[in-house]
C-alpha positions in Angstrom: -17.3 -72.2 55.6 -19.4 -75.2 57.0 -18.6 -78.7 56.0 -20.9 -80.9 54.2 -22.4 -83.8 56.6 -22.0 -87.2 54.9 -24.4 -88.7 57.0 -27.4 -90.4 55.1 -25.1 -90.3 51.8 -25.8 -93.6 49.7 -23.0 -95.3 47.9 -23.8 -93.6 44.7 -24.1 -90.4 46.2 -20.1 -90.5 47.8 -19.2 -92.2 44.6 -20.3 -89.0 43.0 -18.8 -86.8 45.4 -15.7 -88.2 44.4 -16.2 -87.5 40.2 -17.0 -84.0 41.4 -13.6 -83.7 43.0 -11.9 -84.9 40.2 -11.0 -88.3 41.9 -12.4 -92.1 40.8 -15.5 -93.3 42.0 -14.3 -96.2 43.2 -13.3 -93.8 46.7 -17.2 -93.8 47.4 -17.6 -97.3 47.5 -13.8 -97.1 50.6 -15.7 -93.8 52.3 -19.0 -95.7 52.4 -18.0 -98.7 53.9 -15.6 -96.4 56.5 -18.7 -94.6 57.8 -21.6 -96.9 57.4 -19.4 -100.3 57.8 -16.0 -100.0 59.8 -17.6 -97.0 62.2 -14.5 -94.9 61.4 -15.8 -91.2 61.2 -12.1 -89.9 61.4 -10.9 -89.3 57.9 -7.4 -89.2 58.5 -7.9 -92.8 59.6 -8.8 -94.0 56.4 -5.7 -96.2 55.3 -6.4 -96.9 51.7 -6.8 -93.6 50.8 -4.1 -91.0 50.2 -3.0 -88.4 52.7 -3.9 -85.8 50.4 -7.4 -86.9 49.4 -7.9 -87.1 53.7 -6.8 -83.8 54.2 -9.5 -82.7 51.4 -12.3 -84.4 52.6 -11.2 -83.2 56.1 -11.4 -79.6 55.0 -14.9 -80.1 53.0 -16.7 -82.8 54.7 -17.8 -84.2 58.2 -20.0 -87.5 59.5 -22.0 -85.4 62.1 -24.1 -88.1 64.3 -28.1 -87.3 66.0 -27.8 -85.2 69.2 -29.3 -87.2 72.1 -31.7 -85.0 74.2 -33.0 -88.0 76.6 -32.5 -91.3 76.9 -35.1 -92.9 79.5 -35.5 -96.8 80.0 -38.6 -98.6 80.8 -39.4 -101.7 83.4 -39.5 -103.9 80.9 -36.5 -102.9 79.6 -37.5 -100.9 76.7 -35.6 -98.1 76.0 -36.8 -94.3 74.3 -34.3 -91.9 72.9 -35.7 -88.4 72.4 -32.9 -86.6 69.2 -33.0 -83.0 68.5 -32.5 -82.7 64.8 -30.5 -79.5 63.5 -33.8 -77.2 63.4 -35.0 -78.0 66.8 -37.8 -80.6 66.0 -37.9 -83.5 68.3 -38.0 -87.3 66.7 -38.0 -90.5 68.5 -36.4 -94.0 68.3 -37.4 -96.9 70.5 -35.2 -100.1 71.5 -37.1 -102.9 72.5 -34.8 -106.3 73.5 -36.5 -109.5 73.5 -34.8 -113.0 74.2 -34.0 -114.1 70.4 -33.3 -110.5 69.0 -33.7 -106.9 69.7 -35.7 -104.2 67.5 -35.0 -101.0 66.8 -38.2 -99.1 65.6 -37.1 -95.6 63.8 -39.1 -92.7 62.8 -39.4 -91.4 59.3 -41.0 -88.1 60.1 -41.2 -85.3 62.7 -45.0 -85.5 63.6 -47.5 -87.5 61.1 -50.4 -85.7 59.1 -52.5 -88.6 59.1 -54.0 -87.9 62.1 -55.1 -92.0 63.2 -57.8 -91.4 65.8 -55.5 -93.6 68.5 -52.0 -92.0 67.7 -50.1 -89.5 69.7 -47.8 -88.4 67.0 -51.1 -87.7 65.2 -52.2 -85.3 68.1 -48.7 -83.6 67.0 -49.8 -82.6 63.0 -47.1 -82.8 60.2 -43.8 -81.1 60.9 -41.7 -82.2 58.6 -40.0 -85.3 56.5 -36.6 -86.7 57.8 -34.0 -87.0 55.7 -32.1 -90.0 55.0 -29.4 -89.1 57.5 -31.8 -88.2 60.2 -33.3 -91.9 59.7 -29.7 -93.6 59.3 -28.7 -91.5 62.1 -31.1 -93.3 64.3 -29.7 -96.7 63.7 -26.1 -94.8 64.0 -26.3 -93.4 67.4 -27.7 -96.9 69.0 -25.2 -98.8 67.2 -22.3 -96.4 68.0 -23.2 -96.3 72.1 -24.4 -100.1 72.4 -22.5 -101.7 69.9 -22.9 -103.6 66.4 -25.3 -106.1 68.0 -27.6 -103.8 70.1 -30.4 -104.6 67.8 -31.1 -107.5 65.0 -34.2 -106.2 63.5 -35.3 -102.6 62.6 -38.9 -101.3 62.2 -40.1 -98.2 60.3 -43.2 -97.9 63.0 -42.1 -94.9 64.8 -43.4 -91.4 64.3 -44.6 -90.9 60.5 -45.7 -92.5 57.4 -43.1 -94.3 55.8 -44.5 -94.2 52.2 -45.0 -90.5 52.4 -41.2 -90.3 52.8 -40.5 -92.8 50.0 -37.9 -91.8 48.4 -35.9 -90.7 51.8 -37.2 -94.4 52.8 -35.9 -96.4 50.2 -32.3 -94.2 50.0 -32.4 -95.2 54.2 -33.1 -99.0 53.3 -30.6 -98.7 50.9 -27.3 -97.6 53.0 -29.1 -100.5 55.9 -29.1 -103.1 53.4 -26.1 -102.5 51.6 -23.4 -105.3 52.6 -20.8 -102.2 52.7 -23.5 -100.1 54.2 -24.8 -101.3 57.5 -25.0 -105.0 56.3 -28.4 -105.6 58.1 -30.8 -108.5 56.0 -33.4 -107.1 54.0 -35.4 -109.7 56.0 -34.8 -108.5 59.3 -36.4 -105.0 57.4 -40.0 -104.2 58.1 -41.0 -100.4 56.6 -45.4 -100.1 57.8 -47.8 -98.1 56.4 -51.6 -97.2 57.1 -52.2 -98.2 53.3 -50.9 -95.5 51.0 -51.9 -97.4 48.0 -49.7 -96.3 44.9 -46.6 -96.2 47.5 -47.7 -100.5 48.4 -47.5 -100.6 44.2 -44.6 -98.9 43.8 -42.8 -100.4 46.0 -43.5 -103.7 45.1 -42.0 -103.0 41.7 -38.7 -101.2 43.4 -36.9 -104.3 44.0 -36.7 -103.7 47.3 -36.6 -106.5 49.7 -37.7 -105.1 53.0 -40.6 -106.9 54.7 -44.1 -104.8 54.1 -46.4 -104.1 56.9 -49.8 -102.8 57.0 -51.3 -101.5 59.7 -55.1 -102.4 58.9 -57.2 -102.1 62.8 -60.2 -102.9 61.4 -61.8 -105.1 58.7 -65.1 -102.8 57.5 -64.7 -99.2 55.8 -66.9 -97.8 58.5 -64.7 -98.9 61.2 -61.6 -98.2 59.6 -62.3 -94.7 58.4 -62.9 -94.0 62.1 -59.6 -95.2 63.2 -57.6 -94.2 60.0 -59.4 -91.6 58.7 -57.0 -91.8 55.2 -58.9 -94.7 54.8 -61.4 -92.7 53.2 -59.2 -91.3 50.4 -57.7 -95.4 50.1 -60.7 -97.9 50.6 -60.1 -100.7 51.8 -60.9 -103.1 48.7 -58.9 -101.1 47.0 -56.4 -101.7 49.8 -56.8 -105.5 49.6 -56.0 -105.0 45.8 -52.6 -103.5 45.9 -51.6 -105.7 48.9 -52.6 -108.5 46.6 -50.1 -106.7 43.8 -47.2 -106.7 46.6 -47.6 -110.4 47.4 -47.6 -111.6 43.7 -44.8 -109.3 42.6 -42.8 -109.8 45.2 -43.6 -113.5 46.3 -43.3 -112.1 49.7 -46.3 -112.2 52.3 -47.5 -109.0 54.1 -47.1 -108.8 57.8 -51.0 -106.7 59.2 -51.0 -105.2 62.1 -54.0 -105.2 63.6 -54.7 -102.9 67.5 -57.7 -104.0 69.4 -59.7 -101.4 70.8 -62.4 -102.4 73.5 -65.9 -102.1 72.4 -64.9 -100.9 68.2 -63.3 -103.8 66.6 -62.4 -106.6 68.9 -66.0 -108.8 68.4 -66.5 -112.1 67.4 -68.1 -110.0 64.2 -65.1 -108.1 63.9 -62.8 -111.7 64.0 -64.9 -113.2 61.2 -64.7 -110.3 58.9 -61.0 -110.2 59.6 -60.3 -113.8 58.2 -62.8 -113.4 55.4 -61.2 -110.1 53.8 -57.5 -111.9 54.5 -58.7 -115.0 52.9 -56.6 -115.9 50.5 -53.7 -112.9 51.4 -50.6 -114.8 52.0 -50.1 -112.5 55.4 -48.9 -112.8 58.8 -51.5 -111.1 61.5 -50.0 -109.3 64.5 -52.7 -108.9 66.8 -51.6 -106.1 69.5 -53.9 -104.2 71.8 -54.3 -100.5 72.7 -52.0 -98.1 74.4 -53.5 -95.2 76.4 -53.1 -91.8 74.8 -54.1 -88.9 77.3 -57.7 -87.5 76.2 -57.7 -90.1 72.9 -60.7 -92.6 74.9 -59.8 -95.7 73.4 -59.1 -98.4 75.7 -57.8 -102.2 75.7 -60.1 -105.2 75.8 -60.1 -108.1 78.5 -57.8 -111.0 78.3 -60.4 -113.0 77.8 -62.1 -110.8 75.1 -58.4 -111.0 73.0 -58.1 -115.0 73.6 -61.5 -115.4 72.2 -60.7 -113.1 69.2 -57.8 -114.7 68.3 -59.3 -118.3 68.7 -62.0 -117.4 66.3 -59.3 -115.7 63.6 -57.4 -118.4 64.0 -57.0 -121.0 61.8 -59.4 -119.1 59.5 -56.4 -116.5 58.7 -53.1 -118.4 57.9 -50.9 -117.2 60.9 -51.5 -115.1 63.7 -49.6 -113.8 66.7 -49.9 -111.8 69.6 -47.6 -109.4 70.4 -47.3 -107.7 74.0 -47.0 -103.9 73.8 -43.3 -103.1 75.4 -42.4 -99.4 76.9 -46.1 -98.4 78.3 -44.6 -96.6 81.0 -42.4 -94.6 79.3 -44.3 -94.0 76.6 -43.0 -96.0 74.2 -45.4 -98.6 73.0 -47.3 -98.2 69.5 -49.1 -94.9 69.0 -47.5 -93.6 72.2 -44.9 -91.5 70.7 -45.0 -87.5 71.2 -41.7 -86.4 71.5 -42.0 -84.9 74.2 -39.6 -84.6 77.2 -40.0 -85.4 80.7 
């Protein structure tokens, strides 16, 4: 008879568990913070519980991490795992260090069906949702083979759309945020979407205190349909609305993620219209430029074209930053990921 994997199990979830086996709740709330906390997957190691409760969740239950399929490590340091989840399908997680804290950006689903015109996981189609352990496991594995302070910050901006996981999401942001869980700060959280408008609403109503980002690309609905063609089903004033909803709920701003692509969106035009649909949007702007995608034809701008963007947006738009993409050569920067091996 195979066990039952407790990875990705909330505390509610092992605290039923427990009612089920005719035990007190209150064991959930020791055999979350074992596994999720302490790192102790070994159940007979679990001192505050009695030998014959081990033995049974020994018999019935197991804490069964990601299988690695490649590890590879960039120039700049950046590194890529490639996991095999228990049907075959490939997901990837990327590490990227930086001087004041290290990110870990995680996937939320095998392949994407949203098919953004500059996205290699798009290229892939829709395979399938992760569950919560196949997200937590993510964070897991790193922690588990680097240690508890491999990475300060996590990122839902790998393969997949977030919001069109959501209740896997928030059960994932949950057990990460949970003192007894994980114990990382709900501010060093980011979950980004492409705009999935009830899911912004929603979750600005869930209580959830995860940083929001949006990944925007382009400040017109021509331009943005072309690079994110759900844009058409979610307009973008429409957009601005329920990211309006999440800032006044929440009293939190939105961080927008914004890719230049040479020649489509990275004018002086394209600058002014930014600020002016941001204006009044308590938001941070991350302004990034393109990755190359085999056969996708989008390619960077200058230097000098990005200074002279970002000049022009800001101060118009409250706060802006450029980021440097991380991982290029291994595939690993933003809309690079295919899950593919080498």
């Amino acid at each position: 008879m195979s066990k039952q994997n407790l990875l990705g199990y909330t505390r509610g979830q092992m605290e039923d568990i427990f009612v089920s086996l005719g035990e007190k709740a209150y064991h959930g709330k020791q055999l979350f913070k074992w596994l999720y906390n302490n790192q102790q997957y070994d159940f007979q190691l679990m001192s505050d519980m009695s030998k014959e409760l081990r033995n049974r969740l020994d018999n019935e239950f197991e804490f069964r991490p990601l299988e690695l399929r490649q590890e590879v490590k960039s120039t700049d340091g950046t590194e890529k795992y490639l996991f095999a989840l228990d049907d075959g399908h490939p997901i990837e997680t990327v590490l990227i260090p930086e001087a004041e804290r290290s990110t870990l950006c995680i996937s939320s689903q095998a392949g994407c069906a949203l098919a953004c015109s500059f996205c290699a996981t798009g290229k892939m189609g829709f395979v399938r949702n992760l569950t919560v352990g196949e997200m937590i496991g993510q964070l897991m594995y790193v922690r588990d083979r680097r240690g508890s302070d491999s990475f300060t910050n996590v990122v839902f901006m790998g393969m997949g759309e977030p919001f069109n996981n959501y209740d896997n999401t928030l059960n994932a942001l949950d057990i990460m945020c949970d003192h007894s869980g994980l114990g990382i700060a709900a501010r060093r959280v980011t979950v980004s979407t492409v705009g999935i408008i009830p899911k912004i609403r929603k979750y600005a109503e869930s209580g959830q205190k995860a940083n929001l980002a949006l990944s925007l690309h382009a400040a017109t609905q021509e331009k943005r349909e072309r690079l994110v063609p759900v844009a058409k089903k979610y307009p973008l004033d429409e957009l601005i609305d329920a990211l309006c909803y999440y800032t006044g709920i929440t009293k939190r701003r939105v961080m927008i993620e914004y890719i230049l692509f040479a020649g489509i969106n990275d004018s002086k035009d394209d600058a002014l219209a930014l600020a002016r649909l941001l204006q009044g949007l308590p938001c941070k702007i991350n302004v990034l430029t393109c990755n190359p995608v085999a056969g996708l034809g989008f390619d960077a701008p200058s230097d000098e074209i990005v200074d002279t963007f970002v000049n022009i947006l800001y101060p118009r738009a409250p706060a802006v930053t450029v980021r440097k993409s991380r991982g290029q050569d291994i595939d690993a920067a933003c809309g690079q990921l295919a899950a593919k091996a080498d």
